[in-house]
Structures are given as C-alpha cells and as structure tokens.
N, C-alpha and C positions, 0 to 999 in steps of 0.2 A: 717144209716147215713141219716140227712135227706135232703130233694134234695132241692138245691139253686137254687132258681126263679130267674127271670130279677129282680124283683121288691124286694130283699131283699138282693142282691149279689150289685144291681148298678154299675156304670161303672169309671173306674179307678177312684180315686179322687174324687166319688162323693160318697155325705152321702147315708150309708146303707138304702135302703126301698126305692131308688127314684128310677125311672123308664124311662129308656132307650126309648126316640122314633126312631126309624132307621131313618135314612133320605131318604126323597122323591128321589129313584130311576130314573130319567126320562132315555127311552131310546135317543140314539146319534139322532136319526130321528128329536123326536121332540125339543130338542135343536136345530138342525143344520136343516136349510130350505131343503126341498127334491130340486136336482137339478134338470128340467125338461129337459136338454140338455144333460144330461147323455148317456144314453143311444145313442142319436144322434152321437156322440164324437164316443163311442165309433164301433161305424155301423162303421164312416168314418175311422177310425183306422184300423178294418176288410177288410176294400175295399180297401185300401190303401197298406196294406202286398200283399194282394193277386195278384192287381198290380203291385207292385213289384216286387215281385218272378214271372209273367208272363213275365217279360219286361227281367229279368235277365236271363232267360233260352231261352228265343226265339229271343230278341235283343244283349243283354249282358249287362255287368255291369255299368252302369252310372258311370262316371270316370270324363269328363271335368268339371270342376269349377261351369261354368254356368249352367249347367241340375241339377248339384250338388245342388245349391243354389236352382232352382227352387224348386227339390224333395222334400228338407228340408222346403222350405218355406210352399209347401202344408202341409205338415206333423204338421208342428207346427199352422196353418190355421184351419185345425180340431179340433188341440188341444184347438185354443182360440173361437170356435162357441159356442154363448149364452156367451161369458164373458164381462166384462163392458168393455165400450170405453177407460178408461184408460189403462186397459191392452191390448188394440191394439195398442195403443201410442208408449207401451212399446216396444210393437212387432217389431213396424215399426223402430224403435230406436238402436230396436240389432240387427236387420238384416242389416242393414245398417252398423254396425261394425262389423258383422259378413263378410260380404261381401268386408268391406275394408281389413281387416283383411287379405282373401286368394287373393286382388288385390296388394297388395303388397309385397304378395310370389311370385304372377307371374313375377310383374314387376322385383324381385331382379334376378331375372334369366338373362335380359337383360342388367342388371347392371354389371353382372360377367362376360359379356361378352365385354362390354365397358371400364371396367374398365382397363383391362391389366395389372391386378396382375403377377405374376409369376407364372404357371402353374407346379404343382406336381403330379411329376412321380414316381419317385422312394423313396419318402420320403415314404410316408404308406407303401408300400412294405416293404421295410426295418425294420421298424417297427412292423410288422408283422412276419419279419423274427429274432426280436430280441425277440419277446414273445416267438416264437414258436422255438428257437434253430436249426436257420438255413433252418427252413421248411416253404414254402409255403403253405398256409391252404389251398387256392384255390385250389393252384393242387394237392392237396394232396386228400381232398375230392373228388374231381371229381376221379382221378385215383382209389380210393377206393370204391367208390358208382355211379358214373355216368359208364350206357351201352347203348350205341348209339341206341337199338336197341328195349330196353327193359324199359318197365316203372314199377318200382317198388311200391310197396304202400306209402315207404317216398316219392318218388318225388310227387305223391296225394295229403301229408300233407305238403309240402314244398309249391307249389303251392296256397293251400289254406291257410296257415299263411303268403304269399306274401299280397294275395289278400286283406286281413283283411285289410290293410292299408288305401284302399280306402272307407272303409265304418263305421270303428269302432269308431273314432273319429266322424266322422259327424251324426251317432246315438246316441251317448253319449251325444252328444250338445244337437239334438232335443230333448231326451227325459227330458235331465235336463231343457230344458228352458219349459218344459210342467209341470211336475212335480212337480221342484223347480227352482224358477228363482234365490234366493241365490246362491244355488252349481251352476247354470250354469256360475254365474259370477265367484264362484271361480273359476272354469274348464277353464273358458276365459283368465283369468286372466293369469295363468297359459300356458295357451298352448299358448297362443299369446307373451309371453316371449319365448318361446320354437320356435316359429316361427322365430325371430327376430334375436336372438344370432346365428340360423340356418342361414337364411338368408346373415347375414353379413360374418359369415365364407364362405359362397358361393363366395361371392363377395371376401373377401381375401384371399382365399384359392383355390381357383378353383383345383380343383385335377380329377386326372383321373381314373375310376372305372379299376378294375381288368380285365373282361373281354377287355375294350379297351386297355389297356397296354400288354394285348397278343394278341389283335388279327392283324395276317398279314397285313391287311389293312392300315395299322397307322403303323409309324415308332417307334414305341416305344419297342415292341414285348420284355419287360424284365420279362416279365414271360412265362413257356410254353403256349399251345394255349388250352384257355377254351371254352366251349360250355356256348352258353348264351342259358338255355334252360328253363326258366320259366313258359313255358306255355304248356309244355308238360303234366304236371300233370292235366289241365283242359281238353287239349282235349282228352285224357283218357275217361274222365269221361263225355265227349260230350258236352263242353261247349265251346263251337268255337266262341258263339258271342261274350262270355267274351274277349277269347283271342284273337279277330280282334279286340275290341277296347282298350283293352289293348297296343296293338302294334301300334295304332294311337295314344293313349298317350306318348307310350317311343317317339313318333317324335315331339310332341308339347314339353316334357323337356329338360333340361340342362342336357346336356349329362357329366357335369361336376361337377355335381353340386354332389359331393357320399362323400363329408368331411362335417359336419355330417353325419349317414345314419339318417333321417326320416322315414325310414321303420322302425327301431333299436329304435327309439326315441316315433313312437306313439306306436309302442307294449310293451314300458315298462308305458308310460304314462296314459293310459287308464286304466290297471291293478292297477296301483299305486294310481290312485286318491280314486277308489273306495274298496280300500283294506281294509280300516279302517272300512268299513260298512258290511266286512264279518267276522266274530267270528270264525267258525273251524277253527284252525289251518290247519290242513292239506287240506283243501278247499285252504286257503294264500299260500302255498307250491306250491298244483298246479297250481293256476293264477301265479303265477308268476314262473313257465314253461313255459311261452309263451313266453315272451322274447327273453327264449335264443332257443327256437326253431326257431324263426324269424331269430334272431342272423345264429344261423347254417344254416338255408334256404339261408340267404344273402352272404354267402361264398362259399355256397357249387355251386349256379348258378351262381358265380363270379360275382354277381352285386357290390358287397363288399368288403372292407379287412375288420378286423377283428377291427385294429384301429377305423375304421369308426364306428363301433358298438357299440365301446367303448365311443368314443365321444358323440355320441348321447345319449347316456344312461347318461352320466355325465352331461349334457347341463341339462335332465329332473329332475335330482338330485338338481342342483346347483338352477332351478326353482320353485321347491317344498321348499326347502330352504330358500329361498329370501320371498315367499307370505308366507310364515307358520312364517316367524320370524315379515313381514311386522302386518298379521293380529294378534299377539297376542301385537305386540306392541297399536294397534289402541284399541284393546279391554282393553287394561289396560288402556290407557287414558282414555275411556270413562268411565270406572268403575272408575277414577281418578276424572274427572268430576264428574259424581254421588255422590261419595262418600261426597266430598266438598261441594255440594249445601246441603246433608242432613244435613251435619255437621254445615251449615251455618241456615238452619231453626230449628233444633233441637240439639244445640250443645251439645256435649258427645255420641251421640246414632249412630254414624256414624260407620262403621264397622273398624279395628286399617287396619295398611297399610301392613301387611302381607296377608291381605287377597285381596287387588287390585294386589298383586302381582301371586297372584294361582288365577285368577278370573278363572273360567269355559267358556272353550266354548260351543255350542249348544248342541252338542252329548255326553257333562259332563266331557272330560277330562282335565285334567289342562294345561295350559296356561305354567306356569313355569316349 
C-alpha cells in the first residue's frame, strides 16, 4: 500500500497534492504579557495565611464585623498590587457595598428590638414537634449524645461546622472578587438577598432559640433544660481564644434573632453556588453533607429548632431562584438586542428566535 504524504492526502476539502502548513503555534507567554507583580501577590498571599493561622491559634478567631472587614479588605489589597487604577475604583466601590451590606445586618438587630413584634415561643417548638411526631429534637439529641463529662469526636465536628459560619462566606467573597469579579457579583447578589429576607424575619418574627426556651433563667422553660455547649468541641482541641471570642460575640448578637438559622442558611449557600463548578458526582454528594451536619450541630447544641433550619435553607433556595431566572431573563434580552441589530445591518442572517431563547450562559449551559 503506498503511504499518503501530507502533500497528496491534503486536508479535508482541499484539492489532492496541496499542502497543509500547520499553524504558527505561539506559546500563552508570548501572547499574554509576563505579569511582573505575580509573584509579589502571591509572597503577600503566603504571609497573609500564615498570619492568619498565627492570630487564629494564639488570639482566636476574627468574628466582629469590623476586624472582619478590615482582614478581607487586606486580602483583596494583595490581590489588587501592580493592577490599573481602574480596578482600585472598583475595589473601593464594593467594599463600600460590602461593608453596607453587614451594616445593615447589624442595625436590623436593633430594629427587632424596637419594633415589638410578637415574640415566638412555642410556635417553632411545635413545629418541630409536628415533624418529629411528638419528639423534641433538642432533647432528644442531647439525651442521646451529649455526656457532661465527656467530649466525643462529634462534639469536635459539631464545633468545627459551627465555626465555619464565621469565615466560609467572607473567603468565598475574597476569593471571588480576586479571581472573578463576575461570580463575586453573582455571589453578592445572591447573598445579600439572603441577608435581607433574613433580616426582616428578624424583625417580624423575633423568636426564641431552644436553649433559651429551656433554660431556668427565663420564664419560658417549655422544653426540658439544654446545655448550650458549643464550644466544647474547641477547647478540646486547645483553642480557648476561638472560644473567648466567640462567647463575646454571642453578647454583641440578638439573642432572638434564631428564625431563620444563618448558621443553616450560609452552610447550604456557599456549597450551593459553587456546585455547578464541581463534575464528580459523588464529590456534589459530599459538599452537600455539610448542611445537614450544620443542620444536626444546630440542634444537637440547642442553638436551634429544626424549623429554623429549614427556613434558612428555603430563603437560600427561594434566592438562587429569583437571580438564576432574573439573569437568564437579562441574557436573552441582550441576545434579543443582538440579534435585531444583525438582522437590521444584514437582514435574513440574524440567528431565527428559538435560538435567543437557549442563548448559552458563560460555563455553556442553557438558559432555557
């Protein structure tokens, strides 16, 4: 048989005998300018963990608003060294909405307290006691698993998926606004609806967490008496400053504020935005075990009912919902517009209108 050259096989569609030149390969380098801040970025990134994890283990965990904001603001600071003036514009721009954003979670705290809604006591209990046929989750877990005496390896993992609350979302932010400043807008977008729905139920709903509804203290005592013991799982494990500042945050919050749980709401939230960006399957299975280990952490230390967990989880639902149906709407107008102007400089050639209706978003799935 004899053996086909380039130069008499030719390449699809073209006349036999012509000859293929490959195209000019260039590597990504010299396309794309070498960045000379690189490396810089990333030094300050390295110093920046390391501070971190030193401040976390010998001070404890950054928790108030304000240190919050500043940590993040260094963080994404690094990120923008050597980038144009424009994108510090940007910078200064969302942090400033960043920033109003959890000043207005504060303030609804004092709101709930001014307002003088009707305070609920017995309503989530109940509730809880209608899922659960009669049984209290709270004390049911604790009399199952909580020993005064003794700390087990769940109360370790209960502990640490508490803790998650305070830092998972405000890394999620940073890293997306370093990244990607798109997704950090979706991410914004999104969780700041989730803030706000949160919020106003605060304010009409005021309700009373489990532990407070049993304990002696307060006249309400309609469940038996829980241990509020959250932070046992840390000092375990020898992190005493976490849990001193910890315990100075439960006195800065609204002790009433447990309809939705926000603990419930960012452990499904954080998992859920970035779910789409992970393919195994059974990788999606386990992220989204987090949850409802959150979920059982919040009952089992009576900071919760079960209701509240729920709610939280549906508010995150009901937000994902609303921006996912807002931005395919917006995407088709724009491909709507598109479409119109081709059709208006080259009319017939414009794409027919089943196809404005599947337009693709960025990562290629369809819209419709």
């Amino acid at each position: 048989m004899p053996e086909t050259t380039l130069e008499s096989a030719g390449p699809m569609g073209a006349p036999a005998g012509s000859t293929t030149i490959a195209p000019d390969r260039r590597s990504l380098a010299v396309v794309v300018p070498a960045d000379p801040w690189i490396m810089v970025r990333r030094a300050g990134f390295a110093l920046f963990a390391v501070v971190y994890v030193w401040w976390f283990f010998v001070k404890g965990l950054i928790i108030d608003r304000i240190s919050v904001a500043i940590s993040v603001g260094i963080f994404i600071m690094i990120g923008h060294l050597g980038r144009p003036v424009r994108r510090w514009a940007w910078l200064v721009f969302d942090v400033l909405c960043y920033s109003a954003m959890w000043l207005a979670y504060e303030e609804s705290r004092g709101w709930a307290d001014r307002a003088g809604f009707p305070l609920q006591v017995e309503a989530p209990r109940n509730i809880d006691r209608f899922l659960f046929f009669g049984t209290d989750p709270n004390v049911w877990m604790q009399h199952h698993f909580y020993h005064r005496f003794t700390i087990y390896w769940y109360d370790k993992v209960a502990s640490a998926a508490y803790f998650t609350h305070f830092i998972f979302p405000v890394i999620a932010l940073a890293i997306l606004w370093v990244t990607s400043h798109r997704e950090w807008a979706r991410f914004m977008k999104r969780f700041a609806t989730l803030l706000f729905v949160a919020c106003t139920m605060f304010v009409l709903l005021p309700t009373v967490p489990p532990w407070m509804a049993a304990d002696p203290k307060h006249s309400y005592q309609i469940l038996e008496p829980l241990a509020r013991h959250t932070g046992r799982g840390f000092v375990s494990m020898g992190l005493k400053g976490f849990v001193n500042t910890w315990q100075t945050a439960l006195d800065w919050g609204n002790a009433i504020a447990a309809m939705p749980s926000l603990h419930a709401s960012f452990a499904l939230f954080v998992p859920a935005f970035f779910l789409p960006r992970i393919k195994p399957i059974w990788l999606k299975a386990l992220v989204l075990t987090f949850p409802l280990i959150m979920a059982a952490s919040l009952v089992y230390f009576g900071e919760h009912y079960v209701v509240d967990a729920l709610a939280g989880w549906i508010i995150v639902g009901l937000s994902f919902l609303f921006w996912g149906w807002f931005e395919r709407h917006q995407r088709r107008v724009r491909a709507t517009r598109t479409y119109t102007a081709l059709d208006d400089a080259a009319p017939g050639r414009a794409a027919p209108s089943d196809a404005v209706a599947g337009a693709s978003i960025p990562d290629g799935t369809a819209t419709a």
